[in-house]
MDAnalysis code that builds the backbone (N, CA, C; Angstrom):
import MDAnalysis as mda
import numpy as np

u = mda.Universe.empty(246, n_residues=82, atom_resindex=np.repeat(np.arange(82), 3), trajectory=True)
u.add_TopologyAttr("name", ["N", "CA", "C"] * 82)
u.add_TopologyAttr("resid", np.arange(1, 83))
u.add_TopologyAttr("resname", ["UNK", "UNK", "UNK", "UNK", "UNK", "UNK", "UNK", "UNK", "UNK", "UNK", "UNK", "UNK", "UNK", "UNK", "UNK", "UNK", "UNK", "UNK", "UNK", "UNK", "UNK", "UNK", "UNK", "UNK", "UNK", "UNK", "UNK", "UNK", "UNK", "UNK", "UNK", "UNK", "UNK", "UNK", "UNK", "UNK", "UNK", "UNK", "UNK", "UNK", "UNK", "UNK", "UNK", "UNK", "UNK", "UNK", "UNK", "UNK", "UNK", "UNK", "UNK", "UNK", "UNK", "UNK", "UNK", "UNK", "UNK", "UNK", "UNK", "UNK", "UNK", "UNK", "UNK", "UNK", "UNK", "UNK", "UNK", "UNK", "UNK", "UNK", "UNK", "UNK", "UNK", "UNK", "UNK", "UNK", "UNK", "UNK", "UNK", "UNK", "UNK", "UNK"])
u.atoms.positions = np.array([
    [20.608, 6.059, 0.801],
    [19.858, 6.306, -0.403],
    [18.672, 5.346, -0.531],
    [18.990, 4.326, -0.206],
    [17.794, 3.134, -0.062],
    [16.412, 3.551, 0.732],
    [16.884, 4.151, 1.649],
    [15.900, 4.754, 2.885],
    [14.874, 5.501, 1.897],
    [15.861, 6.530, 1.513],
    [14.920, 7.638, 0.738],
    [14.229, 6.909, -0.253],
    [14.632, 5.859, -0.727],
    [13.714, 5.564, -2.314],
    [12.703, 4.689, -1.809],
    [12.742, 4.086, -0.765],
    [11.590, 3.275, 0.038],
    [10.829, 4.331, 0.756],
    [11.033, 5.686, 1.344],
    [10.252, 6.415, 1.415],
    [9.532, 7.057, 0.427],
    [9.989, 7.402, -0.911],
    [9.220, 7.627, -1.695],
    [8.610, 6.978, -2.553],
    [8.668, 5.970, -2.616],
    [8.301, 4.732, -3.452],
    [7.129, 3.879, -2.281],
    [6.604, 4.156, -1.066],
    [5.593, 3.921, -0.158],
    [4.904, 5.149, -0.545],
    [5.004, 6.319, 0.154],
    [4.403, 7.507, -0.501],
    [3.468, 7.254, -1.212],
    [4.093, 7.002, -2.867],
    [3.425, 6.842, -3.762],
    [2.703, 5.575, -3.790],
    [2.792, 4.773, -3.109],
    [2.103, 3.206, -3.009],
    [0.737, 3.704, -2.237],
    [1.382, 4.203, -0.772],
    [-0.032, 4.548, 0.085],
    [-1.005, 5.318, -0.834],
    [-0.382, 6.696, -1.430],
    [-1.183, 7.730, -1.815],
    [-2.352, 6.690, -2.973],
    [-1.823, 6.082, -3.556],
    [-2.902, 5.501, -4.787],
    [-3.412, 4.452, -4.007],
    [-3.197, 3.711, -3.043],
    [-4.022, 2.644, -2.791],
    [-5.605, 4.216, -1.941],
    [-4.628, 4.872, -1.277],
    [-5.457, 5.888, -0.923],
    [-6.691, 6.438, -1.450],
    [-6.616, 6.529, -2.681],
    [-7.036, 7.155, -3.629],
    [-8.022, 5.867, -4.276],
    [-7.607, 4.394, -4.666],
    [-8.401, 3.475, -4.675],
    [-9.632, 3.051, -3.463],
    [-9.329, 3.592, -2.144],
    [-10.236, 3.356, -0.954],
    [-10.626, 4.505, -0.977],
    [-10.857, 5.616, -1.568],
    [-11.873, 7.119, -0.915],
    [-11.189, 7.587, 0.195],
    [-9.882, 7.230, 0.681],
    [-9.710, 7.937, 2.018],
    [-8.312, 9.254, 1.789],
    [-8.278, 9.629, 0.485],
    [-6.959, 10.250, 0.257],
    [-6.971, 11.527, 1.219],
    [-8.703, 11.999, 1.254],
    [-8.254, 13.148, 2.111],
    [-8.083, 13.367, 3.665],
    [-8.452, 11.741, 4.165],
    [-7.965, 11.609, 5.539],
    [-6.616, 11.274, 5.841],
    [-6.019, 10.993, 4.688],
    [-4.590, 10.536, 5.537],
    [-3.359, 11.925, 4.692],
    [-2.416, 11.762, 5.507],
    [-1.520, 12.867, 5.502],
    [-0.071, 12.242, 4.449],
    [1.125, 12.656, 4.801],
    [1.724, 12.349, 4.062],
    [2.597, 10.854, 5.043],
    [2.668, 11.123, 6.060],
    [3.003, 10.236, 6.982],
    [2.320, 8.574, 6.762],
    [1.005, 9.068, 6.835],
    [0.302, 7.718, 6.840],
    [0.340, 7.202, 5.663],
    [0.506, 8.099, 4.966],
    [0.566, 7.348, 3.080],
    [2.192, 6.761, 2.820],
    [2.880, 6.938, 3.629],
    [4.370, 6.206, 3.306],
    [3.850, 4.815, 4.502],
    [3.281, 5.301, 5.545],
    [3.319, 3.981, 6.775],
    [2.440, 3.164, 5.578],
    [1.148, 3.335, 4.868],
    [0.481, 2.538, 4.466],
    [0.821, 1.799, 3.459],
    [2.064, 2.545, 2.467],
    [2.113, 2.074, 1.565],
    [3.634, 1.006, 1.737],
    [4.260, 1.329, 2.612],
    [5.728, 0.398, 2.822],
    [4.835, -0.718, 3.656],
    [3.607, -1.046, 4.614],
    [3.459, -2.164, 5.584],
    [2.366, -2.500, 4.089],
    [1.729, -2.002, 3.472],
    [0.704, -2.519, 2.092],
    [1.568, -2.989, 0.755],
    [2.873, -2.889, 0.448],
    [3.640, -3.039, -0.019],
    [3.531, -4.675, 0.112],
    [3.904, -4.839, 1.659],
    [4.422, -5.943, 1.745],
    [3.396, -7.151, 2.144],
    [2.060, -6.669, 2.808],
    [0.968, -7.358, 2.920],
    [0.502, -8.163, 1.667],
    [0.805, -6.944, 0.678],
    [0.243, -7.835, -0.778],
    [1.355, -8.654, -1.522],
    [2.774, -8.293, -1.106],
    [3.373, -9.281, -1.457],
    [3.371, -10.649, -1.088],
    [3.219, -10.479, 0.184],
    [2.588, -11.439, 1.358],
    [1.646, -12.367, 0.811],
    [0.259, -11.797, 0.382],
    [-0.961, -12.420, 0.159],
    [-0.567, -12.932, -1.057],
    [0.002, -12.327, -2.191],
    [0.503, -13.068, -3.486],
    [0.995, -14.279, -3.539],
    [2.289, -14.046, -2.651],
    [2.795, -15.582, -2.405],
    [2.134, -16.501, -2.450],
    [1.651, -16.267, -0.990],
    [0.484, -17.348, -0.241],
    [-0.770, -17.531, -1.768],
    [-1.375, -16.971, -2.570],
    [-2.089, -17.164, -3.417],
    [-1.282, -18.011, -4.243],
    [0.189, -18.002, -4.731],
    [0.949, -18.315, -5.825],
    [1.361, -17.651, -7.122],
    [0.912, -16.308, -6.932],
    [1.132, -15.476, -7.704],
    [2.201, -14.786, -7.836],
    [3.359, -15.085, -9.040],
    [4.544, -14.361, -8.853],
    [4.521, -12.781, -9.516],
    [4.763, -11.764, -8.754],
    [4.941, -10.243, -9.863],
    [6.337, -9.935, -9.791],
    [6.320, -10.629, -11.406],
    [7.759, -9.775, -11.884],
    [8.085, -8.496, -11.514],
    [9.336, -7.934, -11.505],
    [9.185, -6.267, -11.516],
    [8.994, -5.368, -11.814],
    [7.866, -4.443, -11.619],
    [7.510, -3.330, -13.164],
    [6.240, -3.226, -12.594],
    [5.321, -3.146, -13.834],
    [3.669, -3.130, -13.031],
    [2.945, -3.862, -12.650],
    [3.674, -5.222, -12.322],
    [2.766, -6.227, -11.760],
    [3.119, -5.531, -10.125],
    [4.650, -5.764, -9.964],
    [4.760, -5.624, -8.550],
    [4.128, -4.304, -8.612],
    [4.118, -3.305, -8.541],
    [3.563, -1.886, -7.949],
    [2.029, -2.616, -7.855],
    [1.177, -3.170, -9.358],
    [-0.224, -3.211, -8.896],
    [-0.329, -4.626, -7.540],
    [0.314, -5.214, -7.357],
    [0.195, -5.553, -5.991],
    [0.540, -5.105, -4.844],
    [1.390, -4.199, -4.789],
    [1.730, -3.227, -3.787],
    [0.717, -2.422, -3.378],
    [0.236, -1.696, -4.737],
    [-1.070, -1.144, -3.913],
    [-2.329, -1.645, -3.932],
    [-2.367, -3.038, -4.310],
    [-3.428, -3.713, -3.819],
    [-3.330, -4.788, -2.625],
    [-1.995, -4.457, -1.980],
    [-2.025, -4.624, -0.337],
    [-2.027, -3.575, 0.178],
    [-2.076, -2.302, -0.113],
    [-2.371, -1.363, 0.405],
    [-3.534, -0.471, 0.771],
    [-4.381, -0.941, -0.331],
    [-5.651, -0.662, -0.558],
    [-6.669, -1.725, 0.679],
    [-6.192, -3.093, 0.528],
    [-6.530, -4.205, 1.862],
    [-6.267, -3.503, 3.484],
    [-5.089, -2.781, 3.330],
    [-4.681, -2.561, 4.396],
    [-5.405, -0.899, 4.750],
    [-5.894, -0.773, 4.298],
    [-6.849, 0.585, 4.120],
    [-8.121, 0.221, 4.686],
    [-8.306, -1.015, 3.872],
    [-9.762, -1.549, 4.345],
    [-10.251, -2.284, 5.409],
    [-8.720, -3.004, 6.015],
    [-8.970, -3.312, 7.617],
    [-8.500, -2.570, 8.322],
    [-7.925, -1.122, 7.639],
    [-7.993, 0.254, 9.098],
    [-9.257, 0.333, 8.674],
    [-10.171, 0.912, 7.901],
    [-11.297, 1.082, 8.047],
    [-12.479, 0.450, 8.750],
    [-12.498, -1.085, 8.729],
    [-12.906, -1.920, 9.756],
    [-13.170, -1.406, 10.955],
    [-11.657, -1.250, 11.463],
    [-11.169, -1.048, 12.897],
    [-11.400, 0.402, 13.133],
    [-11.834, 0.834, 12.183],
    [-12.426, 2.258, 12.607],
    [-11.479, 3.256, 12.820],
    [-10.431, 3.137, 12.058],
    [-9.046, 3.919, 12.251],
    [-9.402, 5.219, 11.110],
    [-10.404, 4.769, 10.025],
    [-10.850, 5.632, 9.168],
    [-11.771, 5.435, 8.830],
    [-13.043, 6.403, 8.270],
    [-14.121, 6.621, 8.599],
    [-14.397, 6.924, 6.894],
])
C-alpha cells in the first residue's frame, strides 16, 4: 500500500512542479512520478542543508515540488527537455 501512495503522491508532486517549469506537456505520466519521488527528495535534501524544517502538510508538499521544479530545471540544462 505504501508503494501505491508514493506512486501517487510523486505523480502529483512531478505533475505541479511540471506545470511550475512549462514542461507539463512534455512529460508523460511516468516521468511525472520519476520527477516527483527523486524532486521530492532533492528538496528535502536542499532544505536541510539550508536549515529549513517543513512540518507536514503544505510546507512539506511546497518543498517537494520545489525540488521538483529544480530538478526539472537541471533536466532542462542537460537538455533532457526543451
Amino acid at each position: 500500500m505504501d508503494l501505491i501512495i508514493t506512486l501517487v503522491i510523486g505523480g502529483i508532486v512531478g505533475w505541479l512542479g511540471s506545470i511550475v517549469m512549462k514542461t507539463n506537456a512534455q512529460m508523460g505520466l511516468i516521468a511525472n512520478i520519476i520527477v516527483g519521488i527523486v524532486g521530492a527528495w532533492l528538496g528535502g535534501w536542499i532544505a536541510a542543508k539550508l536549515g529549513i524544517v517543513a512540518p507536514t502538510g503544505l510546507g512539506s508538499w511546497l518543498v517537494s515540488v520545489a525540488g521538483a521544479a529544480i530538478l526539472i530545471f537541471i533536466l532542462k540544462v542537460l537538455g533532457i527537455f526543451k
